[in-house]
C-alpha positions in Angstrom: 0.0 0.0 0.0 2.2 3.2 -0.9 1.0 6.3 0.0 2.5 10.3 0.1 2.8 9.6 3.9 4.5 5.9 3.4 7.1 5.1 6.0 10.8 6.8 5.1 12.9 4.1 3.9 17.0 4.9 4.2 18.7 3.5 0.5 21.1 1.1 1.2 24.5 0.4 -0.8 24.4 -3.4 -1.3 21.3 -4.9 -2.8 19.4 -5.7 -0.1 15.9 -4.4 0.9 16.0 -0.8 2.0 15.8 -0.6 6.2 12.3 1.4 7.5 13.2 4.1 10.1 10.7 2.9 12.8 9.7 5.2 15.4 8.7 4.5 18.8 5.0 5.8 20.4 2.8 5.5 23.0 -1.0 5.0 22.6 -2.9 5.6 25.1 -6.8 3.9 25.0 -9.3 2.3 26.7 -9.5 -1.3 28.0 -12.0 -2.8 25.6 -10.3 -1.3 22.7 -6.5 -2.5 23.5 -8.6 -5.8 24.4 -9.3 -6.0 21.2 -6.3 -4.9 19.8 -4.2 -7.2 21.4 -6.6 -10.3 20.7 -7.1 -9.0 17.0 -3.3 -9.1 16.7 -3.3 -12.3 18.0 -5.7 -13.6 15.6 -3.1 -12.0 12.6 -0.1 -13.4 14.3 1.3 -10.1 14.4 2.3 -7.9 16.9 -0.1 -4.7 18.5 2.4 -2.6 17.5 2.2 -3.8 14.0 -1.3 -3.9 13.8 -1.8 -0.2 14.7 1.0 0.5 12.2 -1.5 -0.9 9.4 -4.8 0.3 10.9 -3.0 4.0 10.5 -1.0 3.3 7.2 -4.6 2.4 6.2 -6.6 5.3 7.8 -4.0 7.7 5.5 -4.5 5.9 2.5 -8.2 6.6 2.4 -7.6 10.0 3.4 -5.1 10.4 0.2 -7.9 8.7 -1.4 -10.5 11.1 -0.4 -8.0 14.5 -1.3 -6.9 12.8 -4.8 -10.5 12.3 -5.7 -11.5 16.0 -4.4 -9.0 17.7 -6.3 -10.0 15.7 -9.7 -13.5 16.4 -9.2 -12.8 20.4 -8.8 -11.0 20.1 -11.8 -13.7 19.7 -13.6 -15.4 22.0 -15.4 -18.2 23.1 -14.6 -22.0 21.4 -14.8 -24.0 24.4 -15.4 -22.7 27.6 -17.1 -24.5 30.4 -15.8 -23.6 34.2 -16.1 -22.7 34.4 -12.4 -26.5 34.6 -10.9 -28.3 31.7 -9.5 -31.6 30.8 -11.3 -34.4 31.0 -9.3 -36.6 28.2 -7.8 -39.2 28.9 -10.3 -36.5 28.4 -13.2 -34.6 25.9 -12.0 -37.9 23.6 -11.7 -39.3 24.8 -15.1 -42.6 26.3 -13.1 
């Protein structure tokens, strides 16, 4: 999943994989939710720690989404070409 706010990867010389520059947090949440966390992790076989890593990567994904698909939209031209003045109700509802 790459996104504009993927983790920074540091190039490496050789030809291995490049190494993720990880940085450490602290969440702070309510009972039932690390609960869950911890026992949906489980059920991945992965780490909490991992599994908020993707919950977030995947939170900014649809928000690039969202932005992407706002700014194409605006782009547009526009769907009614008017002289600058609203038509009125009447008009706009052929009355």
């Amino acid at each position: 999943m790459a996104t504009k706010h993927q983790i920074d990867q540091t190039p490496e010389k050789s030809s291995a994989p490049a190494k993720r520059r990880l940085r450490n947090v602290t969440v702070t949440m309510e009972e039932d939710v690390a609960k869950w966390a911890r026992m949906e992790a489980a059920r991945r076989d992965i780490s909490v720690s991992k599994l908020m890593a993707e919950i977030v990567l995947r939170e900014m994904a649809g928000a690039d989404d969202y932005e992407r698909s706002m700014r194409e939209f605006m782009a547009q031209p526009a769907l009614l070409k008017t002289d600058g003045k609203y038509p009125s109700r009447e008009e706009a509802h052929n009355r």
